[in-house]
N, C-alpha and C positions, 0 to 999 in steps of 0.2 A: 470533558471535552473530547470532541473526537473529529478527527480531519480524513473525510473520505477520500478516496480515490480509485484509480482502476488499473490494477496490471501492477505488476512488484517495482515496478522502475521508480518512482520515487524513493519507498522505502531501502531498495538499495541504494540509490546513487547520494541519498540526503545527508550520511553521515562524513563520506568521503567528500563530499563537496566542504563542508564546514568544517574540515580538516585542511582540505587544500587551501582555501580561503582562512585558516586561525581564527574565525569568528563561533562562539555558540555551539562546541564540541560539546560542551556539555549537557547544555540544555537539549540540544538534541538526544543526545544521549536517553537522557530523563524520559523525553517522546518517546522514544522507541519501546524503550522498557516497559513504558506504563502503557503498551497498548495503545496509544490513540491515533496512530496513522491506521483506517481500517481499510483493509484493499476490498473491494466489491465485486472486484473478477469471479470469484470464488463460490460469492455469494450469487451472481446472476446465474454461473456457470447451471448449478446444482436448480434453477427454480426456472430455469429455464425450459419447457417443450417443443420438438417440432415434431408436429404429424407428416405421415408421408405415406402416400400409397404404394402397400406391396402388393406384386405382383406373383 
């Protein structure tokens, strides 16, 4: 399984939140570890082209 997303903000804030909250530290935890939060910033970033007239 894999839960996509875009830009680190989730992956940062997802663990401290279910700390703050006492719910699913762990299970989170386990997400994290095992890769399946996949950020796609990273991935656009790099496949991404813009042409541009130089002058």
């Amino acid at each position: 399984m894999h839960v996509y997303h875009y830009a680190a903000y989730e992956r940062t804030h997802l663990l401290p939140l279910a700390t703050r909250h006492g719910v699913g530290e762990e299970d989170v935890d386990d997400l994290l570890r095992a890769g399946v939060p996949v950020d796609l910033y990273p991935i656009v970033r790099k496949a991404l082209v813009v042409g541009s007239h130089s002058t």
